[in-house]
C-alpha positions in Angstrom: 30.8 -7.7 6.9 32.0 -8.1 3.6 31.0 -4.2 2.4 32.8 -1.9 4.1 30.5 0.9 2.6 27.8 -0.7 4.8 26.5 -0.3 8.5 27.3 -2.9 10.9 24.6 -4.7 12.5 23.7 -3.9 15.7 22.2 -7.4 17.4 20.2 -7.9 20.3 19.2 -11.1 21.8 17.3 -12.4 25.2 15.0 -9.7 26.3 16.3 -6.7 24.9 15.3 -8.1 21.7 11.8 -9.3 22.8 10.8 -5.9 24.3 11.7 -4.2 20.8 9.7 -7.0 18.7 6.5 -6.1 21.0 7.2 -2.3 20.8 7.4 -2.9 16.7 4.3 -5.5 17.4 2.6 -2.2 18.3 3.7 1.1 16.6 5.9 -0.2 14.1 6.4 3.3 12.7 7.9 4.6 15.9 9.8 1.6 16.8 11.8 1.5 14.2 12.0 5.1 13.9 13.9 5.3 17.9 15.8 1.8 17.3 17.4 3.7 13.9 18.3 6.8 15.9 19.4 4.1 19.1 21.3 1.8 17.3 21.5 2.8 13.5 19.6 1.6 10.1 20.5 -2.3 10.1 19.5 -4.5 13.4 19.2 -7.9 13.8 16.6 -9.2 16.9 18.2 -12.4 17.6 15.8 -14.0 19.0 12.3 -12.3 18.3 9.8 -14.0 16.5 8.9 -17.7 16.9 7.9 -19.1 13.8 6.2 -22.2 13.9 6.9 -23.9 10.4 4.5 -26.8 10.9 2.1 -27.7 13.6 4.0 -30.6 14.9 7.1 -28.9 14.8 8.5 -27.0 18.1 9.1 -23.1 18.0 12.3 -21.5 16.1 13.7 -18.6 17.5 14.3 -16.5 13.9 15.9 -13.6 13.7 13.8 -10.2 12.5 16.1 -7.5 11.0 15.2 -3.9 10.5 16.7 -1.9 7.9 16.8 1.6 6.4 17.9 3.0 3.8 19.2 2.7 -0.3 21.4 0.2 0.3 19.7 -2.4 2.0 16.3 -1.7 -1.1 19.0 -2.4 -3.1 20.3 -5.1 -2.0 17.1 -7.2 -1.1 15.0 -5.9 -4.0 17.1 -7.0 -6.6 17.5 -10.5 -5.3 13.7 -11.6 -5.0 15.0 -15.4 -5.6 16.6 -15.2 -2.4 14.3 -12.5 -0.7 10.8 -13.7 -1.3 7.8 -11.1 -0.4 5.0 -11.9 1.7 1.3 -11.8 0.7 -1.2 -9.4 1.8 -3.9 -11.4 2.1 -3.6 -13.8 5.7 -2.7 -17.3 4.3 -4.0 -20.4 6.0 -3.6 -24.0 6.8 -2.7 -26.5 4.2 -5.6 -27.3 1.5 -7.4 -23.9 2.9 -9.0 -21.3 0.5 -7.3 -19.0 3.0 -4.0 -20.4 2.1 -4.8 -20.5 -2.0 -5.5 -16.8 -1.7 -2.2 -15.7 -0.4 -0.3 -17.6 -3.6 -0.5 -14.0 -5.5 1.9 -12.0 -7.7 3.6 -10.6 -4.5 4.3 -13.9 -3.8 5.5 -15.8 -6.4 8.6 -16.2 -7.9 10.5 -17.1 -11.2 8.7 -18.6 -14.4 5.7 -18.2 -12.7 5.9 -14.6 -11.2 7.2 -13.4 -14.4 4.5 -15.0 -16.7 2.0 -13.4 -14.9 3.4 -10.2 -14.4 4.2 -9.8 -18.2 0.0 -10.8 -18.8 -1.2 -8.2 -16.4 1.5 -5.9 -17.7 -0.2 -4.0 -20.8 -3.1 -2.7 -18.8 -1.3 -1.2 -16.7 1.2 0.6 -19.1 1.7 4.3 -19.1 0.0 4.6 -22.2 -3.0 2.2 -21.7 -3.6 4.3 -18.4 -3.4 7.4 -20.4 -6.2 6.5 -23.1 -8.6 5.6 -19.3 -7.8 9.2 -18.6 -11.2 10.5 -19.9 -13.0 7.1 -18.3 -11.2 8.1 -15.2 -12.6 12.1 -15.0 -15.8 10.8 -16.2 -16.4 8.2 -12.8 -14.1 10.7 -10.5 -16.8 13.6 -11.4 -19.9 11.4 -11.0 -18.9 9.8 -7.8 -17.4 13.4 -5.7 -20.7 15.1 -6.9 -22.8 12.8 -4.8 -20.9 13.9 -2.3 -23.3 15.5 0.4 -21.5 19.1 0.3 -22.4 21.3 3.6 -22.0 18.1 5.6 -19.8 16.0 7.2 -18.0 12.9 6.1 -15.8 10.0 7.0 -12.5 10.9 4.9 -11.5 7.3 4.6 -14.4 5.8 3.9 -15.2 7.8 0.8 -12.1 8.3 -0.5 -12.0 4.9 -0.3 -14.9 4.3 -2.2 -14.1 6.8 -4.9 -10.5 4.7 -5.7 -12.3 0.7 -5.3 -14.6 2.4 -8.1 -11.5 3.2 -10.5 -10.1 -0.5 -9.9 -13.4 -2.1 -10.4 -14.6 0.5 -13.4 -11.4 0.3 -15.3 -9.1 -2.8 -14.6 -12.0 -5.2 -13.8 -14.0 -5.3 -16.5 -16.8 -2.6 -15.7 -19.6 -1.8 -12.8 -20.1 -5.7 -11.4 -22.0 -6.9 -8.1 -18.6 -9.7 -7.8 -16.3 -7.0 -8.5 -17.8 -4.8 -5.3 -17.8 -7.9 -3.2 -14.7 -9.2 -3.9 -12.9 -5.4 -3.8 -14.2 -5.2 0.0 -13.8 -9.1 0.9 -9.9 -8.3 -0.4 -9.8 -5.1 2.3 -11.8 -7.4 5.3 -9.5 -10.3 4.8 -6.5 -7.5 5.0 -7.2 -6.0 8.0 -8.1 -9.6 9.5 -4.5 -10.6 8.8 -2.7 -7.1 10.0 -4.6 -5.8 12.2 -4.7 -6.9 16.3 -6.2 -10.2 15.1 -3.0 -11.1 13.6 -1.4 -11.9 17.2 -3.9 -14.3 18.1 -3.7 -17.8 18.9 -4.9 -19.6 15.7 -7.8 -21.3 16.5 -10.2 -22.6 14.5 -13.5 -22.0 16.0 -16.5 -19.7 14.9 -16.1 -17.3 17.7 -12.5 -17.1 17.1 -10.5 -14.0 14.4 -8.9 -17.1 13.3 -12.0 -18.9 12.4 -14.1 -16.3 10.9 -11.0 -15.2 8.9 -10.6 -18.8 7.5 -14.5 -18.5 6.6 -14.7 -15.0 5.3 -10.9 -16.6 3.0 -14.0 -19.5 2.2 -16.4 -17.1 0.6 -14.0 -14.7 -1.0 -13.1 -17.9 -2.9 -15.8 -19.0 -3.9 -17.4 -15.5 -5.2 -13.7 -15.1 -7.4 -13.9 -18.8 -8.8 -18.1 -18.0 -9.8 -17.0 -14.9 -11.8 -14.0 -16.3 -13.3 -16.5 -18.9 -14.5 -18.5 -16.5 -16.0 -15.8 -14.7 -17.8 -14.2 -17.4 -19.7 -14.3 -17.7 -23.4 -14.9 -13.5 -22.9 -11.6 -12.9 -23.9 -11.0 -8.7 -22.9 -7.8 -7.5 -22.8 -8.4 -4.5 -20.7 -9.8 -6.4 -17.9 -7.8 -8.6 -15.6 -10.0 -11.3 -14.4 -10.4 -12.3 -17.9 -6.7 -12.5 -18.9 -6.0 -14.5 -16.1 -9.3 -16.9 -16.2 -8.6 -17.0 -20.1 -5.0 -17.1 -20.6 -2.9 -20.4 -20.2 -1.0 -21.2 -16.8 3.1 -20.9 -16.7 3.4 -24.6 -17.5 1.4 -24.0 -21.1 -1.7 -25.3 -19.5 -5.7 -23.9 -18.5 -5.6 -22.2 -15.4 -6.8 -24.1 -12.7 -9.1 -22.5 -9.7 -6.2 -22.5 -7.4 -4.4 -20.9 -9.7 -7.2 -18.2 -10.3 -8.1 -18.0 -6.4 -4.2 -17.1 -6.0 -3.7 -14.3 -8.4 -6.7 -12.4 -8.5 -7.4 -11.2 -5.0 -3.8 -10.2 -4.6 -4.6 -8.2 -8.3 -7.5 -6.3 -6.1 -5.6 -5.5 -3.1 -2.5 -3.7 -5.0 -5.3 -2.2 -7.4 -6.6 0.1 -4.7 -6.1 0.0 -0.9 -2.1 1.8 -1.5 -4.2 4.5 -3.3 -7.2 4.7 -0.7 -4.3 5.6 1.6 -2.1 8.2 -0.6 -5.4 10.3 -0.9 -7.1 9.7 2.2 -3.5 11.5 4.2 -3.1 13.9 1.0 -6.0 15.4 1.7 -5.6 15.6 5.2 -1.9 17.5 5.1 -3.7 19.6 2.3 -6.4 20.6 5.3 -3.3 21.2 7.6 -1.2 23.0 5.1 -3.4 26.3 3.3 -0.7 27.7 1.4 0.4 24.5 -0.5 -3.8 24.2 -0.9 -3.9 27.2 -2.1 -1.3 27.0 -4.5 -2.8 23.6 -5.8 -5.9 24.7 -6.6 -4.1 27.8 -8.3 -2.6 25.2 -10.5 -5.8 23.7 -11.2 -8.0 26.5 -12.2 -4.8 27.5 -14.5 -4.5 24.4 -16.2 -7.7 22.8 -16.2 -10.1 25.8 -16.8 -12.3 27.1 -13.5 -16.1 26.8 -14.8 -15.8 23.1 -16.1 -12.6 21.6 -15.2 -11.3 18.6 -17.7 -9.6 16.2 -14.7 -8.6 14.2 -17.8 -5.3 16.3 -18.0 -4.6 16.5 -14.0 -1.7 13.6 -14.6 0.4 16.2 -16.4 0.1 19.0 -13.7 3.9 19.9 -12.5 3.0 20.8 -9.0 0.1 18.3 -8.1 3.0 15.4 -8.8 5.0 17.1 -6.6 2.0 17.2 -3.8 1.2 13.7 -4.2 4.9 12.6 -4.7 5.9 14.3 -1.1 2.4 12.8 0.6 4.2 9.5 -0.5 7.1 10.1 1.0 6.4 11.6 4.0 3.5 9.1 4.7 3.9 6.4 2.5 1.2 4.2 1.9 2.8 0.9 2.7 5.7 2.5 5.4 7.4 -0.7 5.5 8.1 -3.8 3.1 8.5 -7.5 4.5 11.0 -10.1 2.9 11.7 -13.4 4.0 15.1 -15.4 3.1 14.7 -18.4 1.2 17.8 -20.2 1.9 20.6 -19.6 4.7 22.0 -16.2 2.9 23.2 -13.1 4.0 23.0 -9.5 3.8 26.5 -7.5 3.4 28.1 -10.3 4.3 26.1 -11.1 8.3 25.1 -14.6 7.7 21.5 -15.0 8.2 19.1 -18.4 8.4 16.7 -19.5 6.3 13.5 -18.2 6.8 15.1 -14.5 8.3 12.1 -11.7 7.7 14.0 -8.3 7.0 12.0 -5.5 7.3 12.8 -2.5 4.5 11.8 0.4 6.2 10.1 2.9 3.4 9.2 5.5 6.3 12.9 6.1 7.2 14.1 5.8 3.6 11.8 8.4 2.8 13.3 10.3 5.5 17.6 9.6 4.9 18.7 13.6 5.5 21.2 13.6 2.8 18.7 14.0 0.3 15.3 14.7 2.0 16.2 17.6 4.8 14.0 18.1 7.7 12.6 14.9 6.8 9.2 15.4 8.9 8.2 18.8 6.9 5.4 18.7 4.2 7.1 20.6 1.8 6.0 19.8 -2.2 9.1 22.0 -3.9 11.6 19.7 -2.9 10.7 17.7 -5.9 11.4 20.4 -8.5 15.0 19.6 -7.7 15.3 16.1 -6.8 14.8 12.8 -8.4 15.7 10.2 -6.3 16.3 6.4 -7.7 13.2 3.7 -6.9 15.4 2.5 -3.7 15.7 6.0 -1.9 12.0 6.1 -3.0 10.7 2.7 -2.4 6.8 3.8 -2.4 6.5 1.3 -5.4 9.3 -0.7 -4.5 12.0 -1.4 -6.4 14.2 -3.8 -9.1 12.5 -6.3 -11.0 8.9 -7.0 -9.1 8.4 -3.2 -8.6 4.9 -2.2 -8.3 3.5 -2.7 -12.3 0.6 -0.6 -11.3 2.4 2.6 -10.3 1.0 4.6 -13.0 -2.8 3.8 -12.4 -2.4 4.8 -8.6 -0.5 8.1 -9.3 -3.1 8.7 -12.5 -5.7 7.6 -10.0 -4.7 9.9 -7.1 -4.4 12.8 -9.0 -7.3 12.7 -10.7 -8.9 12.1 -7.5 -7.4 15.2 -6.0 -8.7 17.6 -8.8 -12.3 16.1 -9.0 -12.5 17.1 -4.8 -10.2 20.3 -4.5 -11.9 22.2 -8.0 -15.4 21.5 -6.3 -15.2 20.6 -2.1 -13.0 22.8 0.8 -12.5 21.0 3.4 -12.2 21.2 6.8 -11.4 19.0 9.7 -14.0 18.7 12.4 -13.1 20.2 16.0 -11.0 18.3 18.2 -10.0 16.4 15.4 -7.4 13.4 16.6 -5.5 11.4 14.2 -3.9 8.2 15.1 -2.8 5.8 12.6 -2.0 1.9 12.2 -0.2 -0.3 9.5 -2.7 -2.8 7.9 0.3 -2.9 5.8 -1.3 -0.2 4.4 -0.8 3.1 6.8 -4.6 4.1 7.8 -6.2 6.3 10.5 -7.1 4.3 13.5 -10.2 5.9 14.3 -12.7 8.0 11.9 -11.4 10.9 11.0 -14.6 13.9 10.1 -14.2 16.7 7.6 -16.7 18.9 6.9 -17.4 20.1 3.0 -17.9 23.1 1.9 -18.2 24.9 -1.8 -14.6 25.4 -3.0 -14.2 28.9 -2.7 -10.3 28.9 -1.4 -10.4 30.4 1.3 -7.9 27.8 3.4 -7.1 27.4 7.1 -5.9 24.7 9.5 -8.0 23.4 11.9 -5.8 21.8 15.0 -5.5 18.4 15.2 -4.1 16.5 17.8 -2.8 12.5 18.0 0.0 10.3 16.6 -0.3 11.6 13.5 2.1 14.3 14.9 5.0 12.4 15.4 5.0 11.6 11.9 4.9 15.6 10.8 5.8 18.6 11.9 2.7 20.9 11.2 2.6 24.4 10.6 1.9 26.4 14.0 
């Protein structure tokens, strides 16, 4: 170890390192969260994961490191030459659509990461996302009004629909039959590639996870190529299917489909399914926690008038940042970021192979006592006195291929938050349990049923039982 400021790794080989890759195979979230207090914030599985680099090419035994903490963001996040991330979308054999589709922004590197990120780039600026502020309200008050209020709904399915309509509406060019498609083909493909699926055998047959994903990767392709047809030569600068159909490649030249096929399913994923989950679990702490409710909606009747609320000014609201800022943190929306070494490297000094995943824990970062105390407790006001750098907050990630879409998701999620709380109470059905996965977004593993009612404040907790309470300590 070349840093003595650091943590020594802690490695584990034979089967003590096999029995914690399965246990992070299937709670991730609690793995890592008993190997940090076990062993401490940096350990190396010696001999976890096979990786099999090419079909005719035996097993390697690499090693999968988990870290925690400011340090190792640091560190890994500010080197993404050497720490390349992963895609979300599954990735495929060689010459697949399902391969082409995983070659997005979150994968690149270099020339070509940074061309692309500076086209998508003015969009997404504070100040372009401030003048969709209206646009926002305006789709945000339509869509929660149809809302069936006195009944009971899904709260991930329609949250979910209310945020793939801002990314659709506003960064893809307007109301579109492709855009739809293609915004749930991105979330299908998703959970095809981290959800159970992911640990079978790949198999290419048409009863097989593998096989249909590889199909479902087929049609997704297609459907993105068709409309980036249609958009060329309809130069729009607001919408980012046509910058990237209309705009030249790195190299100076037209875009070519693979190119297009890369970059803009990876553009719908981080568009929307980080803020799904930031306002599918905000409102469900909100419906566990009355008094921070209460005090919410306080806030927006004060601010943004009680007979006809204007949304368009919830991204200025002191206390709803800090609601939506501590739902982050205490259940981020992707708990855990995935980088893979590019070249035999190191980190702190422990040599590590080519081809090392490291796993940058955002849960337990989110968590570090020093400056989040009682770590587990939903408690908003902490952020009227602290202001923690991107790497002790890694929700967006951090150094130079942070999130650029971090102010349309918080605008997003906020505005979302007003148009439901100024108009629907709600209230989690009976015997409510809460479990959740990683898909890398965090999600509920089963439905989870709240009942709406007229917002008339009057607050209380309905007990809840499930995994979800390992995560946060809930008021009694």
């Amino acid at each position: 170890m070349d840093d003595p400021s650091m943590p020594a790794p802690v490695r584990m080989t034979g089967h003590a390192a096999w029995r914690w890759a399965l246990r992070f195979g299937l709670d991730p979230l609690t793995a890592t969260r008993r190997a940090f207090a076990a062993f401490g914030p940096f350990v190396v599985l010696g001999e976890a994961l096979p990786v099999v680099r090419r079909p005719r090419v035996a097993l390697l035994n690499l090693p999968l490191v988990l870290t925690a903490g400011a340090a190792f963001n640091r560190e890994l996040l500010s080197d993404p030459e050497t720490w390349r991330g992963v895609s979300l979308l599954p990735g495929g054999p060689r010459n697949s659509a399902a391969r082409r589709l995983s070659q997005g922004l979150t994968r690149t590197t270099g020339r070509e990461h940074a061309h692309y990120r500076k086209l998508i780039s003015p969009p997404l600026r504070r100040t372009s996302i401030s003048a969709l502020a209206e646009k926002m309200a305006g789709i945000a008050e339509a869509e929660v009004a149809s809302w069936p209020s006195g009944e009971t709904i899904d709260l991930w399915e329609f949250p979910r629909r209310l945020m793939r309509a801002f990314a659709v509406e506003l960064l893809f060019g307007g109301s579109s039959e492709h855009g739809y498609f293609i915004a749930d083909a991105v979330s299908r493909l998703m959970e095809e590639k981290w959800g159970a699926s992911a640990f079978a055998l790949r198999i290419n047959l048409p009863v097989t996870s593998y096989g249909r994903m590889l199909r479902h990767s087929e049609l997704l392709e297609r459907r993105v190529l068709e409309w980036a047809r249609i958009k060329r030569g309809q130069g729009d600068g607001g919408d980012l299917v046509s910058i990237i159909a209309n705009s030249p490649d790195a190299d100076g030249n037209p875009p070519s489909d693979e190119t297009i096929a890369g970059q803009i399913p990876s553009l719908f994923a981080a568009a929307f399914e980080a803020g799904q989950s930031v306002l599918t679990w905000t409102l469900v702490l909100l419906a566990q926690h009355p008094r921070i409710a209460a005090e919410l909606l306080d806030e927006l009747h004060t601010r943004l008038g009680e007979a006809s609320p204007s949304l368009s000014g919830a991204g200025d609201l002191a206390y709803l940042d800090a609601v939506v800022r501590e739902s982050m943190r205490i259940l981020p929306p992707v708990p855990f970021q995935i980088r893979v070494a590019q070249r035999d490297t190191g980190i702190s000094g422990y040599r590590l192979p080519n081809g090392t995943r490291v796993i940058l824990n955002t849960f337990l970062t989110n968590r570090m006592p020093h400056l989040y105390p009682d770590g587990d407790v939903f408690r908003p006001e902490r952020w009227i006195k602290i202001a923690p750098t991107a790497f002790e907050f890694p929700v967006f990630s951090g150094g130079p291929y942070s999130c650029p879409g971090y102010w349309f998701g918080s605008t997003a999620v906020k505005i979302a938050l007003a148009a439901i709380l100024t108009r629907y109470r709600l209230v989690l059905a009976p015997n409510c349990r809460i479990d959740y996965r990683v898909q890398p977004t965090m999600r509920p593993l089963q439905r989870v049923y709240a009942r709406l009612y007229r917002q008339d404040g009057a607050f209380g907790a309905t007990p809840i039982s499930g995994g979800i309470r390992d995560l946060v300590s809930l008021p009694p």
